[in-house]
C-alpha positions in Angstrom: 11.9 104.1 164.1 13.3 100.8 162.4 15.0 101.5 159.6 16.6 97.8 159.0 15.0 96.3 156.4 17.0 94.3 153.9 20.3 96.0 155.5 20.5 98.9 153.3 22.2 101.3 155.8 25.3 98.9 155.8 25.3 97.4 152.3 25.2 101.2 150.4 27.1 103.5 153.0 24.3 105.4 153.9 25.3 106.3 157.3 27.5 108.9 154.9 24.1 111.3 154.9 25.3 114.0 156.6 24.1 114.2 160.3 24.5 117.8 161.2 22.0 120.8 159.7 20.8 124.1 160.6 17.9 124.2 162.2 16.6 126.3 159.2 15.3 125.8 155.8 18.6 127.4 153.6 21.4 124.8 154.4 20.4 121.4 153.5 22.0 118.3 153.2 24.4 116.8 150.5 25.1 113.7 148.8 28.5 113.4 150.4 28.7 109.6 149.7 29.8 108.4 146.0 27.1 106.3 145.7 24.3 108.2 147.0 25.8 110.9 144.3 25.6 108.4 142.4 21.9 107.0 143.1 20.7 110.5 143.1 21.9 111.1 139.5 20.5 108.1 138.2 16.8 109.3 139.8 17.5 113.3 138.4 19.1 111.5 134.6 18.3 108.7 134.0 16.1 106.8 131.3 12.2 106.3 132.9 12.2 102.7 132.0 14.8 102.5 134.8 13.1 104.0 137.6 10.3 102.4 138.7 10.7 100.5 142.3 11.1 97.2 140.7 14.2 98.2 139.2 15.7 100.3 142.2 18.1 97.2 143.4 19.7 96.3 140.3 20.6 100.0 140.1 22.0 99.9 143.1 24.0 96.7 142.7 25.1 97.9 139.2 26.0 101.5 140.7 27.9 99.6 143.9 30.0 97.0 141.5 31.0 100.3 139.5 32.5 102.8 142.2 34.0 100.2 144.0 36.7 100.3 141.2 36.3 104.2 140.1 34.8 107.2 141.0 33.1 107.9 138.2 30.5 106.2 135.7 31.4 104.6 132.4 28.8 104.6 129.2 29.2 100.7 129.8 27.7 100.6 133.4 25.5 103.5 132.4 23.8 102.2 128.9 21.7 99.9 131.0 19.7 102.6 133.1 20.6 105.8 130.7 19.7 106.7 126.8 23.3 106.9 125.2 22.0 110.8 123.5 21.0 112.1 127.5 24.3 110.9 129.1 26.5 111.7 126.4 25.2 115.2 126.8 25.8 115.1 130.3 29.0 113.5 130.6 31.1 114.2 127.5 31.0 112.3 123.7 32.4 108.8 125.0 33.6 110.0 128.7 32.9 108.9 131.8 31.1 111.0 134.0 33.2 111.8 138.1 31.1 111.4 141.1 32.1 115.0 141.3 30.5 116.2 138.1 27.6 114.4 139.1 27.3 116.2 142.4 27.0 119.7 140.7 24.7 118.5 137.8 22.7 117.6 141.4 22.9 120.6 143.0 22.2 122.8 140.0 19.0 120.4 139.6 18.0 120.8 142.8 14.1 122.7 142.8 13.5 125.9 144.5 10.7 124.0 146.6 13.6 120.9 148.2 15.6 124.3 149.1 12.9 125.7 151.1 12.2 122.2 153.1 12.8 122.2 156.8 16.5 120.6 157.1 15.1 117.9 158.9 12.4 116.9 156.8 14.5 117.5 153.9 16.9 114.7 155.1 14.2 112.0 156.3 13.0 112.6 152.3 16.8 111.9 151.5 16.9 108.8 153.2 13.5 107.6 151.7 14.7 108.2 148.5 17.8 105.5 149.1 15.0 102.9 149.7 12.7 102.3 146.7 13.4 98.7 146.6 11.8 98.3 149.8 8.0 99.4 148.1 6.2 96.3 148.5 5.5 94.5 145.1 1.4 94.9 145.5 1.8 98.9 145.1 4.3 99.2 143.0 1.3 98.6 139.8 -0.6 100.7 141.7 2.2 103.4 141.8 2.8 103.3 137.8 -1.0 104.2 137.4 -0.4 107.3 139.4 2.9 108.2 138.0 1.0 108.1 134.2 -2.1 109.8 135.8 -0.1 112.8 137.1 2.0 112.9 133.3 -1.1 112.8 131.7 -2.9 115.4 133.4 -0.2 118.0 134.6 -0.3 121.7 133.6 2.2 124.1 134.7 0.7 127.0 136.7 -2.3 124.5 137.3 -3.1 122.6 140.5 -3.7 118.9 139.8 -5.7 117.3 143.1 -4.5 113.8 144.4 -7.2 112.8 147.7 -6.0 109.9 150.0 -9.4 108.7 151.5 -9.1 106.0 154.1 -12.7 105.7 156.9 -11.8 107.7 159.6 -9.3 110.0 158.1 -7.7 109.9 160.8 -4.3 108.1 160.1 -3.1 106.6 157.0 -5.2 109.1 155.0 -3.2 112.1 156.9 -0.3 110.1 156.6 -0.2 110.0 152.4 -1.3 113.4 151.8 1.5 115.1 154.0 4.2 112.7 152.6 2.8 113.3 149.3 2.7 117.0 149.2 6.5 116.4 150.9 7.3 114.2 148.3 5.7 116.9 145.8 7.8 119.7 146.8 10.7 117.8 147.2 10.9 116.8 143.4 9.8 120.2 142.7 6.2 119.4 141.7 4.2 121.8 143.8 1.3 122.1 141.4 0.1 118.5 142.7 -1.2 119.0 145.7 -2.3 115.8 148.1 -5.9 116.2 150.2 -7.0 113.3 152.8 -10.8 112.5 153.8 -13.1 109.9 154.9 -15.9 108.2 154.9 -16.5 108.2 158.0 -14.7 111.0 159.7 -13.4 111.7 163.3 -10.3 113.3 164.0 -7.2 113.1 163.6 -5.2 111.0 165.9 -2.6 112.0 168.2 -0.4 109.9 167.3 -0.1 110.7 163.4 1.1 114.1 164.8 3.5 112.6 166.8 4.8 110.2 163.8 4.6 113.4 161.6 6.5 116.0 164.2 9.4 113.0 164.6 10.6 113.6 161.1 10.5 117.8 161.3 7.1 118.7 160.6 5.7 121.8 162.8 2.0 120.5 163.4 0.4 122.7 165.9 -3.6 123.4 166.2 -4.9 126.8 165.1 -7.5 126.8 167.8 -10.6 126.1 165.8 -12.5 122.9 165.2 -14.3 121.3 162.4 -17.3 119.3 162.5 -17.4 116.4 165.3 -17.6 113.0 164.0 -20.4 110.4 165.5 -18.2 109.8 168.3 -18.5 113.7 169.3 -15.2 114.3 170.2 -12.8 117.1 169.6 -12.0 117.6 166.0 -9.1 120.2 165.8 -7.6 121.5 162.9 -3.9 121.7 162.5 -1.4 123.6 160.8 1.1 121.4 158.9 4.1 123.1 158.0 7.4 121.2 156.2 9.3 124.2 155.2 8.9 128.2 154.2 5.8 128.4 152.0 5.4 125.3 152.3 1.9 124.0 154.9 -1.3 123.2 154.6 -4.2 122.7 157.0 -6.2 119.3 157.9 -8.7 117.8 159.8 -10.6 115.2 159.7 -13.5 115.5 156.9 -15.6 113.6 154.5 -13.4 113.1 151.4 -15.9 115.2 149.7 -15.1 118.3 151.6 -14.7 121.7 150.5 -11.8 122.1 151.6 -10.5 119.6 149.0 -11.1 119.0 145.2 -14.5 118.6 144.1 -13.7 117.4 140.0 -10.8 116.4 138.3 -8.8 114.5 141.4 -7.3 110.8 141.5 -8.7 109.6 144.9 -6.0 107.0 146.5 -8.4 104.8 148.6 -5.4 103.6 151.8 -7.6 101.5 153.7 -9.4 98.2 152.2 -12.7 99.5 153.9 -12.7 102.5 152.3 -12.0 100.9 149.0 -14.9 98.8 149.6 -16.8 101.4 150.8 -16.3 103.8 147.6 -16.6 101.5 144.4 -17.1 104.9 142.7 -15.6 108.0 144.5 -17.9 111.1 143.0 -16.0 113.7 140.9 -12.7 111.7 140.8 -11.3 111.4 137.5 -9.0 108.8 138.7 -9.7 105.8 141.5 -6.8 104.0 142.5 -6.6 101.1 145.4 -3.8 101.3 147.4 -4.2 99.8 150.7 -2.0 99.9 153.7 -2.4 98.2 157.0 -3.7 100.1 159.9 -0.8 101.1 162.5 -3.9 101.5 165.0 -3.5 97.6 165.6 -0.6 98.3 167.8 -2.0 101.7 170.0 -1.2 100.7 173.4 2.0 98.6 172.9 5.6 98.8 173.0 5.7 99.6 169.4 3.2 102.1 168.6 5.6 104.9 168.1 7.8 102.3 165.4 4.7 101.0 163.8 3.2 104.8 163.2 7.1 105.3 161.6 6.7 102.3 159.5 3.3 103.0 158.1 4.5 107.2 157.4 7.7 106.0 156.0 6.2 103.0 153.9 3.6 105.7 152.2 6.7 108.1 152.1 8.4 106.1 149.7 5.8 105.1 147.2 5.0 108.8 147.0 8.4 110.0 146.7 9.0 107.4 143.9 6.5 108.4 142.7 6.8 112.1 142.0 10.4 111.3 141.1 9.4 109.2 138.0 6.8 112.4 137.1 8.6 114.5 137.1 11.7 112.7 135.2 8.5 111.7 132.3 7.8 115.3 132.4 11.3 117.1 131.7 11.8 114.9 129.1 8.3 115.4 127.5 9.0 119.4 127.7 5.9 119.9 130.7 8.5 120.5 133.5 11.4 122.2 133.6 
């Protein structure tokens, strides 16, 4: 998996992630780094204005300059990212706030549903989370729409339906609604709950479960089958599993399946075909483009297993950006606590 874009493992220290867990959901990892403390913080506390992708790197920069002369962060670092009122009340009336204090305003955030995450999966969604800068500019738009359309339409207690349609549904379709319902539980939005289908089903491919498995999901088939596509071959169904209480089932299926949402849903069409395919995607109450290239271009070659990372971790991010900057929108508006 290549993981060296724009050099952020060596420019931030995070090689500091911890590299030992259990193999089981209860220990997970911690920001033992100041400035993924730090970073982490921000994301959990800071003003919404400040968290979109486009403003991940200054963050970083600002957050870098600062703990390389303290370990702590001043209101004069923080005004440009934080309202004065929310840090003040974190921090102290004109104190600075220690990486420490920041660490266990962290943990005591941390949601029920991140706890229960395999360890494994738990820290590939860690290391995502250090990379929103690396969201390419033509989603980011496309990820503020979502963000709004999940703040707008959230109720407590109430599953809200996001469907990833691509034409087969048989890769990046898989691929965004397990990182998004990933994403979802790590930010401790399980109500929103990510479906994938297709226009043109077959099954799933192989090598998704591969790309899927590498970063600690148990994806095993149950033994039955769904409906065979037009090429007629063997359309298992899987259980996907990235933590206790925490799975789901797919296979590949028309986007209008009843296995997914029928009304009410924002339908994320991955694949340009599909987008061209679906100008109107029936009972979604939200249809949002959001294309990603096909890692089938490289089955076959020396890179398949990198490119299939690429593609899962490229969707990974957007969607945990996403359900980051929710569910920030929604503490703050009293829908989420």
């Amino acid at each position: 998996m290549a993981l060296t874009r724009r050099g952020l493992m060596g420019l931030f220290g995070l090689a500091a992630l911890p590299s030992r867990l259990s193999a089981g959901p209860e220990r997970v990892s911690e920001p033992l780094s100041p400035f993924t403390t730090a970073l982490w913080f921000a994301h959990h506390f800071a003003a919404p204005r400040a968290l979109g992708a486009g403003n991940d790197r200054p963050l970083k920069l600002r957050l870098t300059a600062a703990l390389n002369k303290s370990p702590e962060l001043s209101w004069e670092v923080a005004q440009e990212f934080f309202d004065k009122g929310a840090f003040k009340a974190l921090a102290g009336d004109g104190a600075p706030i220690s990486v420490e204090k920041m660490g266990r305003l962290l943990r005591e955030k941390c949601p029920p549903s991140r706890k229960d995450m395999h360890a494994k999966a738990r820290l590939h969604a860690d290391l995502l989370t250090t990379q929103y800068d690396m969201i390419e500019d033509a989603h980011r738009k496309r990820a503020e729409e979502l963000v709004a359309w999940v703040v707008e339409h959230y109720r407590a207690g109430n599953p809200l339906g996001v469907i990833a349609v691509c034409t087969g549904n048989t890769r990046r379709s898989v691929l965004s609604a397990t990182m998004g319902n990933i994403a979802a539980s790590y930010y401790g939005l399980p109500d929103v709950r990510f479906y994938s289908g297709g226009t043109d089903p077959d099954a799933i491919n192989p090598r998704t479960v591969a790309t899927l498995k590498e970063i600690g999901l148990e994806v095993e088939p149950t033994g039955r089958e769904a409906p065979r596509g037009k090429g007629g071959g063997a359309n298992p169904i899987y259980s996907m599993t990235w933590g206790k209480g925490l799975a789901t089932r797919e296979f590949s299926k028309v986007y209008s399946d009843p296995q997914n949402p029928q009304r009410a849903f924002a339908a994320l069409l991955v694949c340009s075909e599909a987008d061209t395919a679906c100008p109107k995607v029936t009972g979604a109450a939200a249809r949002i483009p959001l294309p990603y290239l096909d890692p089938k271009s490289f089955d076959g070659t020396p890179f398949e297993s990198a490119k299939y990372a690429e593609r899962r971790d490229d969707i990974g991010r957007l969607m945990l950006s996403v359900m980051m900057q929710a569910r920030r929108r929604l503490e703050l508006d009293g829908a989420h606590k």
